[in-house]
Structure formats: C-alpha cells, structure tokens
N, C-alpha and C positions, 0 to 999 in steps of 0.2 A: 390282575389284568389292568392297563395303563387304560387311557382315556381313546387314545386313537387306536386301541386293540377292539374295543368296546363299540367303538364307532364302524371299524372296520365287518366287525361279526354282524354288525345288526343292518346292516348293508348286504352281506352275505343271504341273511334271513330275507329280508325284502324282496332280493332280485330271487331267491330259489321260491317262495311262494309266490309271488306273481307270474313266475316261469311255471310253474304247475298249475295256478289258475286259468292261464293264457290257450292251455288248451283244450278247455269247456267255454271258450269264447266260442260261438260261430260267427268269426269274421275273416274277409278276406278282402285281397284288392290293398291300397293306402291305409287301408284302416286297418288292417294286420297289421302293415309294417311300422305303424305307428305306434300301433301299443306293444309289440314286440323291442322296439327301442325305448322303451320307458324299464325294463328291468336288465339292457342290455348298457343304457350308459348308465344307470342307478350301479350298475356297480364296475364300469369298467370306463368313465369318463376320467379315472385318472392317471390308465393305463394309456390311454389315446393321448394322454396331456403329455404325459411324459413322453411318448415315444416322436410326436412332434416336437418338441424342446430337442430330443435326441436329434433330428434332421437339420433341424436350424443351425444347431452346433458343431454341425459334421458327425457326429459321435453315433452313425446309424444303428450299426448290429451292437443291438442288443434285447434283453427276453420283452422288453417293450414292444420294440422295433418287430418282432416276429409274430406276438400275440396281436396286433394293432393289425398288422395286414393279412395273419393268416382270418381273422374275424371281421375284418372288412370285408375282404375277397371273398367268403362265403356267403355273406348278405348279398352282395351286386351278385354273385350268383343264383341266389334265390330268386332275384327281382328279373335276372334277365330268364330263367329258365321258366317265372312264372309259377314255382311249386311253392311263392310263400313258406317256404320249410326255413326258417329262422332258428329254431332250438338249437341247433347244433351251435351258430353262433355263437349268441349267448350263455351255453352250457362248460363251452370251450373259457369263457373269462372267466365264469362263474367259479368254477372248476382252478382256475389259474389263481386265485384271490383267494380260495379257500387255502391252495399250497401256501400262498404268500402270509395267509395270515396265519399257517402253523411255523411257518418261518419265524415269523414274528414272535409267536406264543413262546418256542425252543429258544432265539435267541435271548429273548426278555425272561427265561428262568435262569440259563446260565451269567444272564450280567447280575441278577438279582441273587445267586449263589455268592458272585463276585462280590458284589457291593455289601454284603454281611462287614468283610474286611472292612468294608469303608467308612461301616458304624466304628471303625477305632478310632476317628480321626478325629480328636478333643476339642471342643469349642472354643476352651477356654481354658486357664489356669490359676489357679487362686494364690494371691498372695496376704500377707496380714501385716496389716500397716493401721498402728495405733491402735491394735487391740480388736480391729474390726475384720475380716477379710473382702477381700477388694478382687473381682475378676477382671485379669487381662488374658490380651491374644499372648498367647503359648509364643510367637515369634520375638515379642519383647523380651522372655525370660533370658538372663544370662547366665554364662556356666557360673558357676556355684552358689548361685541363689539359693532360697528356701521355700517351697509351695510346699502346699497345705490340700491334703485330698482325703476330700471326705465321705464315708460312706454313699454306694452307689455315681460315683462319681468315676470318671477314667481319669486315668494316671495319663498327664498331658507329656510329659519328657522323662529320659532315662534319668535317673538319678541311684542315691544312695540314704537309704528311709535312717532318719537321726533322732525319730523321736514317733513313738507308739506301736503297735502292731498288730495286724489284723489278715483276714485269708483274701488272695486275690484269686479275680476268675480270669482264669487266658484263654478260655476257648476258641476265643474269636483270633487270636496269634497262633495256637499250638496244636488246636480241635483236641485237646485234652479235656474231659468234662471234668477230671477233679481238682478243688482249686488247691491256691498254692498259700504259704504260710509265709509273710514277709514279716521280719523285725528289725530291730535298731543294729543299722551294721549291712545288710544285707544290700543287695545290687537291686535294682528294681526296672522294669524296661515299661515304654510306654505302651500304651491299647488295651494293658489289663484294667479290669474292671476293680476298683475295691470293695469289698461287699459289707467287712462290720466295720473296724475301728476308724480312728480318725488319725492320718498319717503323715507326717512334717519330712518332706524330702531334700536334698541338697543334690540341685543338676549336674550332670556329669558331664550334656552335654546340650548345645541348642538345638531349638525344636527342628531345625533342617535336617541335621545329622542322629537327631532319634531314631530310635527302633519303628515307630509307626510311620514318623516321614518316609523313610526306607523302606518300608514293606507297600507302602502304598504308590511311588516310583515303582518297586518294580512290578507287581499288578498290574498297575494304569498302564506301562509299556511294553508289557507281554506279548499284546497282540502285535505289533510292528515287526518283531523279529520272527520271518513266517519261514516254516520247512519248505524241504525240498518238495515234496507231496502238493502244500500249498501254491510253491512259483510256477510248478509242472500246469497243476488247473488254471492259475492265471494265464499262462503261455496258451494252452489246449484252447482255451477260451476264446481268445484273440486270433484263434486263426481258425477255428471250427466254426465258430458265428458266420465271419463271411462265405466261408466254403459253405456251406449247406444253404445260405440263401442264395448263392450262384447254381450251387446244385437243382435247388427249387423251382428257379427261374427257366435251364434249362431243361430240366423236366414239365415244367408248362409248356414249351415252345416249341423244342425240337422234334419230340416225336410226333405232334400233328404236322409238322411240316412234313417229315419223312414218309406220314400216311398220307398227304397230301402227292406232293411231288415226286416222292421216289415208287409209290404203291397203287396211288392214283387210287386213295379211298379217301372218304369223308374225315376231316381232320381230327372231328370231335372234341373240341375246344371246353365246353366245360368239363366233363370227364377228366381231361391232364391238369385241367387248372386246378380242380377238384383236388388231385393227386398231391399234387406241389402244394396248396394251401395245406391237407395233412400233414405232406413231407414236413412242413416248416412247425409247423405245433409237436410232433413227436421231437422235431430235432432241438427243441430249447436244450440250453443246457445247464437246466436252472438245479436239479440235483446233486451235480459234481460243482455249480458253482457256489452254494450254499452250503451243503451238507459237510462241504469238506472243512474251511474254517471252522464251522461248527461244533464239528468233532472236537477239533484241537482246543477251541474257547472252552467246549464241556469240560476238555482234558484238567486243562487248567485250574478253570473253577473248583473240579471235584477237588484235584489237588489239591487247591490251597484253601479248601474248608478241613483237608485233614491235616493241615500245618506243615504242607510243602509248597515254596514257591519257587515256580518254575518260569523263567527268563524270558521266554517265548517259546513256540512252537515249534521251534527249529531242535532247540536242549530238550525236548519234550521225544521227537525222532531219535535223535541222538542215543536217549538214554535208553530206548528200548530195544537199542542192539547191546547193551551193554552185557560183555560176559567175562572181565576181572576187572573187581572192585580194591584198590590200593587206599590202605586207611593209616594215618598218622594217628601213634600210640593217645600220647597225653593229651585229654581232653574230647577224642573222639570216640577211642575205646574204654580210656579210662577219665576219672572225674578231673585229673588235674589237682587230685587233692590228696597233698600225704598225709598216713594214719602212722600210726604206733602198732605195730602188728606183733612185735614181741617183747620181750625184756630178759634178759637173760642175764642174772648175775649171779654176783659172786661172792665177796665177801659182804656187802648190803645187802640189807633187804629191796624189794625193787621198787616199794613207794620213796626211798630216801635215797636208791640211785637213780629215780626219776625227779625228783626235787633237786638235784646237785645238777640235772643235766637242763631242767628249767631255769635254773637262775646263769648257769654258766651260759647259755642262750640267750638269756633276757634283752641282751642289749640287740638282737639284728632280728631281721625281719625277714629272712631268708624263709621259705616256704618249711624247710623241712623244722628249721629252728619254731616255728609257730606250731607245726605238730606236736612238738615234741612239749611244748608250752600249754597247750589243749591236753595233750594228754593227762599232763599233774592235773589240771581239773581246778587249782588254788589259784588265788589271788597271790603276786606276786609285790613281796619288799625290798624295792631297789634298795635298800638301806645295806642287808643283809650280803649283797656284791661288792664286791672293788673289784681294781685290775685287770682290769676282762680285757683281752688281746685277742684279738682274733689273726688270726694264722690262716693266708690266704691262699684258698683251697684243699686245706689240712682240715684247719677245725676252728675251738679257741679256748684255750685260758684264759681262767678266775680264780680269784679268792673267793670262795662261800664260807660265813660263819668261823671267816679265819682259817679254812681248808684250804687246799692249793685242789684244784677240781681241772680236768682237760678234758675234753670232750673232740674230738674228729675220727678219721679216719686211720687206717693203720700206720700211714707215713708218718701223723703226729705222735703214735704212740712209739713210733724206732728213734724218730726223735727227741725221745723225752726217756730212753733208754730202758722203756718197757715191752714186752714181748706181749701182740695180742693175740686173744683164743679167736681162729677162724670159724665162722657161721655154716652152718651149713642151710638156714635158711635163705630162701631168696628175697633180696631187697637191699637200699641202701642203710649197710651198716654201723654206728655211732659208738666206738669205742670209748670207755668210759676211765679216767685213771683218778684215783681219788687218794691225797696227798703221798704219790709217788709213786701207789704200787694200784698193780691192773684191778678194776674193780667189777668187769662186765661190759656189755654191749647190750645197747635198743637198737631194735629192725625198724625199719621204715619203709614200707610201699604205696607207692601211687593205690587208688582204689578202682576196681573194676566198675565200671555201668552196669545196670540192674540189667540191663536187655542186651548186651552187648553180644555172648555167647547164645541167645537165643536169633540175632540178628544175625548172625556169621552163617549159620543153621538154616533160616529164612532166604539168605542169598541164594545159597545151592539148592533149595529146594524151587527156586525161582527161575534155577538152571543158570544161575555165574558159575563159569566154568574155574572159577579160581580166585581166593583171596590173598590179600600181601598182606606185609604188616611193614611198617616204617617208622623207627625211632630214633633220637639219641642216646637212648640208653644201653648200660651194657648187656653183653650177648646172655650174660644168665636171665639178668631181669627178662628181657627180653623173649629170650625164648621159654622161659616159664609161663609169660601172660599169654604166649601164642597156643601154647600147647593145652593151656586152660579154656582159650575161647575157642580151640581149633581150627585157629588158620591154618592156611598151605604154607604158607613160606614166611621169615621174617629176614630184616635186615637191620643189625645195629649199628650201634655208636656210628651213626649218619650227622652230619653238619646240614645245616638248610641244604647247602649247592650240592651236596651231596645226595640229598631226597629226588632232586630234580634230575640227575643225573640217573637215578635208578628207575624213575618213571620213563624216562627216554630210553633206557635199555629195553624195559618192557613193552613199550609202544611199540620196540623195532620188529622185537619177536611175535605180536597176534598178527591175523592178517586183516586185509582194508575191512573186510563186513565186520570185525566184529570191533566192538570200541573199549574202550578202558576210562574208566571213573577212579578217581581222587577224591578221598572224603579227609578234610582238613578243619583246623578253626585256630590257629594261631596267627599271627601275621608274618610269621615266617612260612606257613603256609599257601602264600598268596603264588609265587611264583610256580609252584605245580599244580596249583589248582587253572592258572593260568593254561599251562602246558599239557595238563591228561584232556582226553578225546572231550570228557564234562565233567566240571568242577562242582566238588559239594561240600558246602562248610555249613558248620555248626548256627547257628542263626543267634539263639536267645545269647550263650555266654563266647558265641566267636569274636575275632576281633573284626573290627571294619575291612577294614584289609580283604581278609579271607572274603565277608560277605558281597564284595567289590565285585575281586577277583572270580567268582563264581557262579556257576549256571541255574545250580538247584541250590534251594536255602533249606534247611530244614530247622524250623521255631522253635523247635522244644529239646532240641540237642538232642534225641535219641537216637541211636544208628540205628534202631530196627525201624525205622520210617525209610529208609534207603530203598530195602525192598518191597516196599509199600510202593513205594514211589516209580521204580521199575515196573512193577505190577498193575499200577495204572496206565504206566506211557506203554506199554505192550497191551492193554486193552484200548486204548485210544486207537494206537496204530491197528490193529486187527479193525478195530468199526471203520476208521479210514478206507482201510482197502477191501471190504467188505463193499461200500458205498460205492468207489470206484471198479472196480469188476462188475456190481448188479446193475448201476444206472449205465456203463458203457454197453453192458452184454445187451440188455431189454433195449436200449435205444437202438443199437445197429439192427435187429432184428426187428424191431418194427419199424424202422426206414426201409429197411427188404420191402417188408410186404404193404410196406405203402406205396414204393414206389413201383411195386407189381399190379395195384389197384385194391389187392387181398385187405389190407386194412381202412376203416373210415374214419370219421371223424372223434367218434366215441373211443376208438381204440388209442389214436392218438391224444389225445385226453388223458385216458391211462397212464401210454408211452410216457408223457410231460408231471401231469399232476401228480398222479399218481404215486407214479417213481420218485418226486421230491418228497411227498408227503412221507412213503416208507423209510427215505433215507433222513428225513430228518430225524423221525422216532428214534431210527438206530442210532443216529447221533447223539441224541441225547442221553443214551444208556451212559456216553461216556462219565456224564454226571456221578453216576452211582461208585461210588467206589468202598463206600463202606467195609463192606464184608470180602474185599479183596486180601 
C-alpha cells in the first residue's frame, strides 16, 4: 500500500467514526451543521477541490463535478428544510472515497504485477579493466564488448557467454520457474537473473535494442493502444455526463412548474430537488469508467507475468475472437535445429561413414553440415581433409585420409555416376559415396518442440476452429511433421511472398467476427505477421523483425502459451462485459426509481458506489490467470 493509499484509508476511517459518533451528539441549529462538516470535508475537501478546478477550466461533467453538487445540494436542503439531516451527505462522499480508494488499491496491484517486469531493467554493467571490474551504464556498452556478470547479478545486454557457466533464472521474462543452463557458445538475452557461476559475455547487441529494452517499450506502451470496448466507454462518457445532468436539472425544475401552473398544486420544490440530487449520484459513471481499463491493465499484467506480452488492449480483444491459428514450421513448431535421426549404411560401419561425412563438411557452416558434425561427437583434424569442393546446392567433395569421399543429395550422386538407395524415411537425405562406389545415407530432421503437439490439442480444446501449418519445406517432410502434431491443413515448399499470399487467402474465407492469428519468429516472418487479424512471434530466440512486426510476444518460445494467451484475453473480455451489462443494467433501473421518488439517497449510493466497488473486484479477477 503506497503512501497516499494509506493517507487516503485513514481519512476514510476518520470521517466514518466521527459520522457514527455525530449521532449520539445532542446538537442541533449551527452547531449541528458545523460539526457535521468537520467529517464531511475531512474526507471530501479534495473532491470539492477538484470539481472547482473542473469549472474554472471549462472541463464541468465530471464524477467531481456530480458528487460536489449532488452533496452540496443535499446540505442547503437540510438547512432550508430545517431537518438538520446531514448523514446522507456526507455518507454519499464517504461512500464515493471508499470506491475511489478500491480503485486505487485494484489499480496499484495491477501496475505492481507490471512493474515485477521492471525489476529487469539493469542498473548497471560490469566491465574489467586492468584486472579490477569497473560498473558503467549498460548505454555505454558497444556491440561486441565483453561484461562480466556475476552471481546474482542481471544480465544487462543480449550477448553471447565466451567464458564460464552457470543456471539462469528468467522467470521474470518467461514466468518459467525452472531456470536455465547457459555455457560457453550459447546466446544469452538480457533480464535473466544469474544465480551461480561467474560469466564473461560478448554483446550482440546495444542496450537500446536488448531483449529488456524491448520488453519494457512494449509494457510501458501497452496501455495507449486502447480496444474498441475501451473508445466505446470514453465516447459513452462524454456524452452520458452531460445528458444526465441536463436530465437532473430538468427533473428539479419542470415538474413543479407543471404542478404549479398546469395543476395548480403546491410545486414541492425540495421533494424534485431531492429527486434530481439522487438522480445525479446513482448516474455517475464512475463503474464503466474505471472498471473497464482496469480489466484490460489486469488483462495485461496477468499476461505478462506468464511470459506473454501483449501490445495493448486493443491485440488483447483482437485475440479473443481468434478461431484459426496459422503457424510457420521452423522455429515455431519445431527448434530450428537439425539432428541426425538415422544412418543407414552400407558397405561401412556407420561411426566411419559418419566420420567421412564430418570431415567432408568440416569446412561450411551450413546448419545441417553442423549437425552432422555434432553428431560424430570428435574433435575434428583439418589436417586429415584436402580438396573439399562444395557443389552448390548438390552437396560437396573431399579427400579424407586420401579417400575421394562425396557427400549431397541424389543429383550429386547421378553426377558422380552412382546410383542412390531411396529413404524411405522422412527428412533431409545425405547420400554418402566413398572412393566411387555408393556407401549409404544420414537422415537429417529439423526437431519437434516438447509442447508443440500438446499445443495444437490446447487450441481446439480452446475452441480454434482450425489450424495451418506453413513451411518451405518439402510436402513429405512437411506433412509428416503435420500429421505428427495434428494439424488441419499444411502448405509446402512456400517462399516468404508466398506465406503471405496463403494468409490472405484464408483471411478471404473466415468471416468479419472471427479473426485469424499468425504465429511466426523468423524475419521472413515479419510481413504476415504484419498481415494476419494478430501477430505472434517467438520472443526469447525470434528475430527483431518478427518481434517488431507483431501484436503478442511470447518469451519463452513455447507455442502452447498461444492458448494460454487466448484463454486469458477470452477471460478479460468476458469480465469486460460482464461489468458493462451489470453497472449499465443497475444504473438505468435505479434512475427509474429515482426519478419516480421510489429510490433515496442510500439507494443511490448503492446505484454509484457500490456498483464500482463490485465491478472493480471483477476486474481484477482479470489478474489471475494462473490455472487457466
């Protein structure tokens, strides 16, 4: 609880026991209404303050501007009626201050949710000069310097760790609790916490364009980008305010005239003034104008303590109409990392036609040439190669050990006048010829995500009426990985423009209510992430690009946070309109019966206070997302 929440309550407390002491007072006449204003501006002298500042500035209708005169107006009625009955006054701010300060309480846990993220933002960064280590601001650091992050320490810039290794904690990036294992070689992003060793990193990138700069940009400007739900209660606002004090006004005025002049009874002037001062307390419209940002800020916050961040409010509605999800294979479905999935030979054994196929690779750095390099598992003796030719898009020859060794695809094996044995596995195949006669084939596949098929599963049970699949790879690969993670549909050997081009087909075919999501992390990615209804890319290992381009970020690369993430913005919007139906339904019905006489002041109370106080509760559910 902040200082001026604190200050607030205990203002609260004051003016509600002095208002219960006040009526085992026997006093009456000036001296009532003087101690009756001792617990009526004790806690509403800065609601008066403001709603004057609102007058002077033109800027009248507001929940100020309503509580100020429907609580004035009741007092000069007491004073002219003579009944000394003050409480209502009084009970009426009292009552408003207490909403205001659950407002307060609600709004100050979801920025305090928020702000967790904002423990990632590094003081400082350590560099070692002459032996000693030296802290500067993280803004000095250039790309490829070398800091030094030492146990319990946060990692200040993305880099790449060149020297020690030790477990990092990313909870505060990923809302993953278990941590992670960084070593020599490995990518590292900023906001993680280091917990043992001591770790020499080399920048990848400056502290602007970090992972924590980044994540804390788009936080801080989440709220700005507001839904339609949101623009709707600002508009409502702006033109409900005035109308209901015009209403109020002629509901004090008109009907004693009418009983007056057209009826020729007694006007009854305070009785309507009466009415109208209620009318204006039940009609704030302090519920739908609080509760409803509210929701969305909780939306958010919960969000992005479970390592999803969401753009604004607006991608927040968005995604909760969302019912086909279109996902790019490598990277999102699968790791982006080729293994060694089989060996199949033939006249070698298949550690020594895996050793003929690592050195004939040794020289390129092509992804799958590094698998197959990981796989032998040895330290590699350029000595041991010559003549390595690589044959572009084929494969490549070498000399191993004074063997003639070829290694590609089956084009390089018809041109080298050998005949190769077709796979019937799926993956990318590496035909092996070893000094001129065929000697086998390694399979090579990309690697599926631990949760990917448990995430495809989560969608439809989330009720997405349909998933895609989008790759460049060929139709086997491709529809083996589909059929494995059970998607609906796939679509291969796709070029970028091409991916774009099959989003925009499917876009043609849903109709307007329902939207379509793009989950991407390459930077060829950017342009559909661009173009689907909301974009979602990979966060910790996407490229900028994509996290640019995109609405929802998800930190830890896992796709079954997709439907997590769905499953919060479909509970945010449900509390939304939950809030709006209950505070619109309660407030027109007791403007009825207040403007029939049927309600008093205590009821409008209700009407106002009440109804914000329940609608903020509900908002705040939005917080919980946990166990969604």
């Amino acid at each position: 609880m902040t200082k001026k929440q604190k200050k607030m309550l205990l203002r609260i407390v004051a003016a509600a026991v002095l208002l219960v002491g006040l009526n085992f007072v026997p006093a009456a006449g000036i001296l009532r209404f003087c101690l009756y204003m001792v617990p009526y501006l004790t806690i509403g002298y800065d609601i008066l303050k403001k709603a004057g500042k609102g007058i002077l500035n033109r800027q009248i209708f507001d929940e100020s501007f309503l509580m100020a005169i429907a609580t004035v107006g009741a007092i000069v009625l007491a004073l002219y009626s003579g009944s000394g009955d003050y409480t209502e006054a009084v009970a009426v701010m009292l009552f408003y201050q207490i909403g205001e300060w659950f407002q307060s309480y609600a709004v100050g846990k979801s920025r305090r949710n928020i702000s967790e993220l904002m423990d990632i933002r590094p003081d400082y960064a350590n560099i070692e000069e002459n032996g000693k280590l030296k802290q500067v601001d993280p803004d000095e650091i250039k790309i490829g310097a070398v800091i030094v992050v030492q146990p319990g320490e946060k990692v200040p810039i993305d880099g790449i760790v060149t020297e020690g290794s030790s477990t990092l904690n990313t909870s505060a990036l990923t809302g993953e609790s278990l941590p992670r294992e960084a070593a020599v070689g490995d990518e590292i992003i900023s906001g993680c916490i280091n917990m043992t060793g001591v770790l020499k990193i080399r920048t990848t990138k400056e502290f602007g364009e970090s992972t924590v700069s980044k994540i804390l940009n788009l936080v801080e400007n989440a709220s700005s980008r507001k839904s339609k739900s949101e623009d709707f209660i600002t508009r409502f606002a702006r033109v409900y305010t005035p109308a209901v004090c015009i209403s109020a006004l002629a509901l004090a005025i008109l009907p004693p005239l009418v009983r007056m002049f057209g009826l020729g009874l007694l006007p009854n002037w305070p009785d309507w003034i009466y009415r109208a001062l209620t009318f204006l307390v039940i009609s704030c419209p302090c519920a739908l104008v609080i509760s409803i940002p509210l929701s969305f800020f909780a939306g958010i916050g919960g969000a992005s303590k479970e390592g999803v961040l969401v753009k604004g409010s607006n991608y927040l509605e968005v995604l909760s109409q969302t019912s086909c999800v279109v996902f790019d294979k490598t990277g999102t479905l699968t790791k982006g990392v080729f293994e060694v999935n089989a060996v199949h030979h033939n006249v070698l054994a298949q550690e020594k036609l895996l050793e003929y196929a690592a050195y004939a690779e040794s020289a390129s750095s092509h992804p799958i040439s590094k698998s197959i390099q990981k796989a032998y598992g040895r330290e590699l003796d350029r000595k041991r190669v010559s003549d390595i030719q690589e044959i572009s898009g084929n494969g490549v020859k070498a000399i191993v050990d004074g063997v003639a060794v070829a290694a590609g695809n089956d084009k390089l094996m018809k041109s080298l006048g050998i005949t190769p044995i077709p796979c019937r596995q799926v993956g990318t195949i590496i035909h092996m010829a070893v000094d001129g006669a065929y000697a086998g084939h390694i399979v090579i596949s990309d690697v599926v995500k631990e949760h990917s098929k448990e995430a495809i599963c989560s969608l439809k049970n989330a009720g997405v009426k349909k998933t895609v699949m989008l790759t460049g790879d060929a139709r086997p690969v491709a529809e083996a990985v589909a059929a494995e993670l059970g998607v609906d549909q796939v679509y291969s050997q796709l070029l970028p423009g091409d991916k774009v081009s099959k989003v925009e087909e499917l876009l043609e075919k849903k109709s307007l209510k329902e939207k379509l999501a793009f989950v991407g992390d390459g930077i060829n990615d950017a342009p559909v992430l661009s173009r689907a209804d909301i974009g979602i890319a990979m966060g910790a290992m996407g490229s900028d690009a994509a996290i640019e381009a995109a609405d929802v970020v998800l930190m830890d690369d896992d796709p079954l946070k997709i439907a997590k993430a769905i499953k919060i913005s479909r509970k945010c919007i449900r509390i939304v309109y939950q809030n709006i139906w209950f505070a619109i339904g309660i407030k027109l019905l007791c403007l009825l019966l207040g403007a029939l006489g049927i309600a008093n002041m205590w009821l409008a109370i209700f009407a106002d206070v009440g109804v914000m106080i329940l609608a903020i509760l509900n908002a705040i559910r939005a917080l919980f997302v946990k166990n969604l």
